[in-house]
Each structure stands twice: as structure tokens, then as C-alpha cells.
C-alpha positions, 0 to 999 in steps of 0.5 A: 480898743483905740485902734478899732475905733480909729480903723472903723472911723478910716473904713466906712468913709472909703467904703462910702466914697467907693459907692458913691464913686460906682454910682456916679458912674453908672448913672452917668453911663446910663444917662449917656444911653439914654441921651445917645437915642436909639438906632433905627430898627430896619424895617421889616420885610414882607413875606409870603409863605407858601403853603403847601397842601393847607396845612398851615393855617394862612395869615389871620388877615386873609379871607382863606383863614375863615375858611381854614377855621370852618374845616374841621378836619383841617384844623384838626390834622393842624392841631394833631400834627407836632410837625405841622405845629413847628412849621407854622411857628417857625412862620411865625419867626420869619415875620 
């Protein structure tokens, strides 16, 4: 029973000392990170897509996407079309 006692007092001090040891550095792997700063982002390239036949909705900013909303039956063949839908949101990717 002597040795039990021995080996749990030798046990939890190493587990201790290995956990602090781990937090130390992660934490100073993070600060080191943090202190580092960021890379600047490239800037982004402006695109134009071309759409052909209006089946694509044009850009939400453009005085066409009024005009694109107002046509039922354009919007409709959009909404009905699973191609259509893929295309304008691979558009979307690109941006």
C-alpha cells in the first residue's frame, strides 16, 4: 500500500508538469501569431460577366436587375432552370 501512495505522489506531478509544459507552448505559439499580424489580402479583381441570353440575373447594383425582377417570366425560366442556377452561382465564386 506504501508503494501506491509513493507512485501516486511521483504520477500527478509529472502529469502536471507535462501540462503546464504543453500549455506554455501553445500559448506562446499563439501570442507569436497574434504578434506576427496578418498578410495582407490581395485585392480583389473586378469582373464582368457576360450574360448570354438574360439568363443570369445582372449584378444587384445595376439598373438591368429592376428590370430583371420585373419579368416574370424571366425570373421564372432563372428560378426553374438547375443549370441556370449553377452558372449564377459559380458567378458568384469568381467575385
Amino acid at each position: 500500500m506504501n508503494s501506491n501512495i509513493t507512485f501516486v505522489c511521483f504520477i500527478f506531478p509529472v502529469a502536471g508538469a507535462v501540462l503546464t509544459g504543453y500549455t506554455v507552448l501553445i500559448s506562446a505559439a499563439v501570442l507569436r501569431s497574434k504578434l506576427k499580424g496578418k498578410a495582407p489580402e490581395p485585392e480583389a479583381k473586378a469582373t464582368t460577366v457576360a450574360v448570354a441570353g438574360g439568363d443570369l440575373p445582372p449584378p444587384l447594383d445595376s439598373a438591368d436587375f429592376e428590370a430583371f425582377l420585373g419579368s416574370e417570366e424571366r425570373l421564372a425560366k432563372f428560378v426553374e432552370s438547375e443549370v441556370n442556377m449553377m452558372k449564377w452561382i459559380d458567378t458568384l465564386g469568381n467575385e
